[in-house]
N, C-alpha and C positions, 0 to 999 in steps of 0.2 A: 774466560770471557765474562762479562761482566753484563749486567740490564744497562750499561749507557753504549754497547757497541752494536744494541739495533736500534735500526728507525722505522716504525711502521709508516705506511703509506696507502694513502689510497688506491685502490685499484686504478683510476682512472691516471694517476697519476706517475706511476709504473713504467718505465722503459728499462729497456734491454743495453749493453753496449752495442754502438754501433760494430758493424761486421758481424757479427752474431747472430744467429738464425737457428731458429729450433729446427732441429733432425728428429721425427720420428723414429727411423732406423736406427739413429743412435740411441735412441732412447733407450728400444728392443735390445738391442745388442748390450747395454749397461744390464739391464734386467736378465737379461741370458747370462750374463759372467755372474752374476751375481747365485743362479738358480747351479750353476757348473760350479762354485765356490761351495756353495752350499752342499753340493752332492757329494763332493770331494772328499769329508769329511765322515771320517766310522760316527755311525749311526745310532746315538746314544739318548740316553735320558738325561734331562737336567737335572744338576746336582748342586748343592753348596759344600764347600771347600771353609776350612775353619785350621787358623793355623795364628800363631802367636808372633808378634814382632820383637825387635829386641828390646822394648821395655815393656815386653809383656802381656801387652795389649791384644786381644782377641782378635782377629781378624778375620771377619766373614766373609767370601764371595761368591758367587752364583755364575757357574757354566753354565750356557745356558743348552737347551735340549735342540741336539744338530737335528733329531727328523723334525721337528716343529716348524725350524729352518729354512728347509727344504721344502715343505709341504706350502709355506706361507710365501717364499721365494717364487715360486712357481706358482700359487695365487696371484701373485701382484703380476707377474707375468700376462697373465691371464687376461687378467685385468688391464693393459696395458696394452696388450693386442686385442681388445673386443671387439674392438670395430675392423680389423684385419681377417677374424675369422670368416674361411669361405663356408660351402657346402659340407665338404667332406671334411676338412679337420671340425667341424661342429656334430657331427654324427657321430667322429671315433671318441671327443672330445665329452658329449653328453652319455655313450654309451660308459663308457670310463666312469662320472659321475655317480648314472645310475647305479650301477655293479657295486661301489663303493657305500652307496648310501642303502643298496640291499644287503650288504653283509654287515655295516653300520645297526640295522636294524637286525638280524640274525644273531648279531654278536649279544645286542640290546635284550633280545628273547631269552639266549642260551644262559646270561647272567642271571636274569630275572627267576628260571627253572633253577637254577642252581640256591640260589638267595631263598625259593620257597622247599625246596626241597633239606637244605641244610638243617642238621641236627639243634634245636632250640639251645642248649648252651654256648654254641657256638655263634648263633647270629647274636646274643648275649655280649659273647667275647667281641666280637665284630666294632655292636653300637659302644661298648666302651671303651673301644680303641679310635671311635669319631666314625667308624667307617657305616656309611647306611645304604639304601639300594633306593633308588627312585627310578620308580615306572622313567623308561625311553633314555635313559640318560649309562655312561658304562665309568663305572668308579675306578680309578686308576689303580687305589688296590688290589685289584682282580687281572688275573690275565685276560682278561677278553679287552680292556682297553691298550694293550700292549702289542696284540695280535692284530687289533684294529689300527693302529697307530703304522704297523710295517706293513697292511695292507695299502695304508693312501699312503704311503712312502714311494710306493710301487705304481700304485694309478697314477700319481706325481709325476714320476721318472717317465711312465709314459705318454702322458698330456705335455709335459716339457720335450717328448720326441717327437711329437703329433706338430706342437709351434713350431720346432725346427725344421722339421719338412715345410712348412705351410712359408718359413721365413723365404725358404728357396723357390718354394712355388711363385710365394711376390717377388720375387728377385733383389732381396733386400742387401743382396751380398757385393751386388755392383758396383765398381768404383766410384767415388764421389768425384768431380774435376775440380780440380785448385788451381787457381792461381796462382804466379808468382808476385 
């Protein structure tokens, strides 16, 4: 596709096709296939792939990282039901958060003792490999961000169980009526 096959437009100036009607449920429901697409998938890190064509030529591509996927799947979820959330899926919903942003923070600590503790040649070998350690933050060359990573994979799977109860509490699952 090409920059001549859009037309921007003004907001104001904006219509929809006639018969066509936004569905919220639908909406939900596209973002749920979307978060079960995602989970479907063994649970990996992103990687680049480098492989040669038949003249030769290098050719790089990037898989990209399935728990990221998932975890961002089930973000825009989230996000998409905010205004849906009741009482109680907001309770299991922020307790979930919390738990994650405490071991977020645990994981943060357990690197940091580790990084101060580490033998001086080796934090050495470390910074001349790029790798360096900053206060609150978890360096992907360490397993504490990997560990952290299959932890909100987990709180994920379970905030994406918490919507799907909550879709059936709104009864979002009701047949729509059509006409002929």
């Amino acid at each position: 596709m090409g920059d001549e096959d859009f037309e921007i437009k003004e907001p104001d100036e904006y219509s929809h096709k006639s018969g066509e009607s936004f569905s919220h449920s639908q909406l939900i429901m596209m973002a749920m296939k979307k978060c079960i697409d995602a989970g479907c998938k063994e649970m990996r890190a992103g990687y680049y792939n480098e492989k040669r064509d038949k003249f030769g030529n290098n050719m790089i591509t990037y898989n990209p990282d399935t728990r990221k996927e998932l975890i961002e799947s089930v973000e825009t979820l989230l996000m998409v039901m905010a205004d849906d959330i009741d009482t109680e899926a907001e309770k299991i919903i922020k307790t979930l958060q919390e738990e994650i942003q405490s071991k977020y923070i645990n994981y943060c600590k357990r690197e940091e003792e580790d990084w101060k503790t580490a033998p001086q040649p080796l934090t050495s070998q470390w910074q001349k490999q790029g790798i360096f350690f900053r206060k609150g933050m978890l360096n992907e060359k360490f397993p504490y961000a990997v560990e952290f990573i299959m932890e909100k994979v987990t709180a994920s799977r379970k905030i994406f169980a918490e919507l799907k109860k909550l879709t059936q509490r709104k009864d979002y699952y009701r047949e729509e009526m059509y006409t002929a």
